[in-house]
N, C-alpha and C positions, 0 to 999 in steps of 0.2 A: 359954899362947900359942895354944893349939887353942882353946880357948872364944872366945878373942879372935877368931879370924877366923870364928868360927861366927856367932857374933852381930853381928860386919859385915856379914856374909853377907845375915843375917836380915832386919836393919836395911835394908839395898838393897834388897833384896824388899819389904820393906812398904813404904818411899817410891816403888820402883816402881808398885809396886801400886797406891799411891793416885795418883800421877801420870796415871795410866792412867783409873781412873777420874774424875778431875778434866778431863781431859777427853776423855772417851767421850761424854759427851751433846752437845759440838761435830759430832762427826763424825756420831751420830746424826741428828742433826739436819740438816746437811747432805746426808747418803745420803737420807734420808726428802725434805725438799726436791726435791732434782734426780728421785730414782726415781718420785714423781708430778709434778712441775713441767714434766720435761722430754715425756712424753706428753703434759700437755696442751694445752703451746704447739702440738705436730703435732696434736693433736684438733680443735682451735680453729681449722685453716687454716694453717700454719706458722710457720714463723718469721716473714716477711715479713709477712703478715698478722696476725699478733698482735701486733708493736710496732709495726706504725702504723694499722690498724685501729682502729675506737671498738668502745666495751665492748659487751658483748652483750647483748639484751634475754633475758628468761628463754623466749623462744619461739624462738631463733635457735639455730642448731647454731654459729657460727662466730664469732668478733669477736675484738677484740683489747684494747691499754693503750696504743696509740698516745696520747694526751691526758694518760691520766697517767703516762706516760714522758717525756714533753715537760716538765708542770707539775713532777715529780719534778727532773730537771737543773737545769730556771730556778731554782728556787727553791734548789736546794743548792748552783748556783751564785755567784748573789747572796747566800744565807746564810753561804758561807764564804768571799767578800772580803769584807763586812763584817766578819765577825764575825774576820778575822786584821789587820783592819783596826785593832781595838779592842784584840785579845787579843795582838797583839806587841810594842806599844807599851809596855802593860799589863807584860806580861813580863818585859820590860829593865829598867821603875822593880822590880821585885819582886825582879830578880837583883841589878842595882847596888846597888839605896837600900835591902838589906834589912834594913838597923842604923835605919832612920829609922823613928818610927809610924806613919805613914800607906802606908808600905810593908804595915809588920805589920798592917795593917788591911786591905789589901788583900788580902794572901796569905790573911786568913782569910774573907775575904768569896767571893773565887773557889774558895775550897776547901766550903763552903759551896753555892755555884752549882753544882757538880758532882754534889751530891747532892741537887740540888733536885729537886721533883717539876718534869718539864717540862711537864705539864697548867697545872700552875701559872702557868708564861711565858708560854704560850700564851693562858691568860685574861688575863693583864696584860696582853698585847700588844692585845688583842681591846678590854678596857676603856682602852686609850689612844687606838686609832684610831678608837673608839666617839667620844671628847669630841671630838678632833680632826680626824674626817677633813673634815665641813662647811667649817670653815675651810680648810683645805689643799687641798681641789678648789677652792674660789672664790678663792683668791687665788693660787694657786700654779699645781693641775693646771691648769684651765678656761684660763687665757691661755696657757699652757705647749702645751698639747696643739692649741690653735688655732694657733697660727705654727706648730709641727711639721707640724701634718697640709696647712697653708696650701703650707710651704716645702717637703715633701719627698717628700707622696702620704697616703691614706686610712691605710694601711700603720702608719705609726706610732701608729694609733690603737688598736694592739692593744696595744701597749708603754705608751703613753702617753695617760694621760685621767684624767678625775674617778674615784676608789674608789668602789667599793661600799664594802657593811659589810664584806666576805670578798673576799681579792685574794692573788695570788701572793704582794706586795710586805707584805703584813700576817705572810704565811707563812715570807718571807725574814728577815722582821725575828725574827719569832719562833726561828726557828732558829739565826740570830749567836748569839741570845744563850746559847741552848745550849752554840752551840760557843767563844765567849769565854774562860771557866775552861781548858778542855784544853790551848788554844793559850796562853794565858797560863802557867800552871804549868808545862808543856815549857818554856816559853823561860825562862822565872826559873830554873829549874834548870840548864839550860844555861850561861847567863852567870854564876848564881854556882859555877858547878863549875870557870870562865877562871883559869888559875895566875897567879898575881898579878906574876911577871918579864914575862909576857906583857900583861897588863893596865895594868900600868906603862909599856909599848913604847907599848901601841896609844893612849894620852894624852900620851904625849911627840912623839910624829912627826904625830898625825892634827890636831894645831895648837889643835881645840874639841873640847869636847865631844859636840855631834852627831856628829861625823866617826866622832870614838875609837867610840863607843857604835854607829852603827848601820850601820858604812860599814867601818872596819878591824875591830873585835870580832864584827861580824856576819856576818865571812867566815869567823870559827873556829867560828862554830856554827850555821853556815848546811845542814848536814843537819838536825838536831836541827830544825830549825824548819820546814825542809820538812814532816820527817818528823808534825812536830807541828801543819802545818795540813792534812797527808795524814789523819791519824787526827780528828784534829776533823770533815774532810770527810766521812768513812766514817760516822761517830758521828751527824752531825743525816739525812744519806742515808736511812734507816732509820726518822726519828721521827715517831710519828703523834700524839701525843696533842697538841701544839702547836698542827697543824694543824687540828685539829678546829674550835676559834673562830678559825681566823684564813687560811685557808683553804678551808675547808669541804670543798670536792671538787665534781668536775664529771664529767659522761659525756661530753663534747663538747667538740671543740677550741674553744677561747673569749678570749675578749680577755683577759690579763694582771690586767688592771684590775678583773676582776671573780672570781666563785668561781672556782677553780683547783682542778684533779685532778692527784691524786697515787696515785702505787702501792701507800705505806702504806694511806692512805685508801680506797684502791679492797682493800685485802685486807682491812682490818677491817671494812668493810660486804659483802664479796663473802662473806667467811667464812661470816658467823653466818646467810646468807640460806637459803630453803627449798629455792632453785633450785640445780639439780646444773652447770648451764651457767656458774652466776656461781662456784660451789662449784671446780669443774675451771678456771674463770678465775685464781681466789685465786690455786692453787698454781701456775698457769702465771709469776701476776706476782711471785709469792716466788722461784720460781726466778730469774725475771730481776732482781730485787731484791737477792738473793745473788752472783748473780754483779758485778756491780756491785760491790756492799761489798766482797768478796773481792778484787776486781783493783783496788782502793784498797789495799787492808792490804798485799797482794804489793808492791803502786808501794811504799809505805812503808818496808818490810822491805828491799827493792834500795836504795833511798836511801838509811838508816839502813844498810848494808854498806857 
């Protein structure tokens, strides 16, 4: 009986143990962030001056991510109503229909997407607006962006105009699809976890199909799916390698329509530079980059409670 609880003992110690270290490089990582991030936002000119300030030349003492704090939002904006746009709908055929094949083809398709290289989406993205955008500025944007800017002010011309080859809207696209899988698999798991007296209810009262599925059923797991386009939002926040072709990045506040600057982008070229001004910028915009993603996961974790 004494052996017994010695080696319970033990046994809670070593899965402490590894718990601890599993995750100690989280917190590291964070401590390190904030304990240089947060000087350099004040080195740089403050707070104020570093989120809306342009980036600093390497002879400048001062500057900020103002542009790509702007491009960072728009685009994980637009990346994650599209992309919950795709990945809910998505969801519900993969929880309902998952006795059908084309379900199971789905579930392994998007389990698949999760693991993909996102370098990878990002070239795709890059080589589809590559064939198409010619077409799409002449017959879409170009009359499109003339009555707006006709009917509403010059204004709209930062939102709305002919692409380039590298655009927010290349960058947005590239990211849905990122976040696609996440929000899909949340929600498939959610609806097939629905106890089936209740699943039965919500088809007998809600009169169709649509109704029961995404109108009564989607009130029982209407956290789950917050919670699930909260963590998808957090997940593309963060991604740089997408943007690289599709995207590119920018120093300068700039029209929509064309290159776009972002935070990742601005810390993986600010990083590896010679300059100590772009160096102390990097971690200034990781810390703000962190802070962001964290008070996402927090939103998350409240809602999921």
């Amino acid at each position: 009986m004494m052996a017994r609880k010695v080696f319970n003992i033990i046994g809670l110690a070593v899965l402490t143990a590894l718990a601890v270290l599993a995750v100690a490089p989280l917190f590291f990582i964070i401590y390190d962030v904030y304990t240089k991030g947060v000087p350099a936002i004040f080195a740089l000119g403050g707070p104020w001056e570093f989120l809306t300030g342009i980036a600093p030349t390497p002879y400048d003492e001062k500057g900020g991510i103002g542009p790509m704090l702007v491009g960072t939002l728009y685009m994980t904006l637009l990346g994650s109503i599209l992309g919950f746009i795709i990945g809910f709908p998505l969801g519900v055929y993969i929880g309902e229909m998952r006795r059908e094949f084309f379900s199971k083809m789905s579930r392994a398709g998007v389990n698949v997407l999760v693991e993909f290289p996102t370098i990878t989406i990002g070239l795709f993205v890059y080589a589809v607006m590559a064939l198409s955008v010619e077409d799409l500025n002449r017959y879409l944007l170009e009359p499109l962006s003339g009555w707006l800017t006709a009917a509403l002010g010059d204004w709209v011309s930062q939102f709305v105009g002919p692409l380039s080859g590298f655009s927010a809207y290349s960058g947005a696209l590239a990211l849905s699809i990122v976040m696609i899988p996440y929000v899909a698999l949340l929600t498939g798991s959610a609806y097939a976890s629905i106890e089936q007296p209740l699943r039965e209810a919500a088809y007998s009262t809600a009169g169709r199909e649509f109704n029961a599925l995404f109108i009564v059923l989607r009130k029982a797991v209407s956290r789950v799916v917050l919670t699930a386009a909260l963590i998808g939002t957090a997940k593309i926040a963060g991604e740089t390698a997408p943007l690289l072709f599709t995207a590119f990045g920018n120093y300068y506040y700039a029209p929509f329509t064309g290159a776009t600057a972002a935070i990742p982008l601005w810390i993986y070229y600010a990083a590896q530079s010679p300059y100590d001004v772009w160096i102390t910028s990097a971690y200034g915009a990781a810390a703000v980059l962190l802070t962001i993603i964290l008070t996402i996961f927090l939103i998350a974790r409240v809602v999921a409670r």
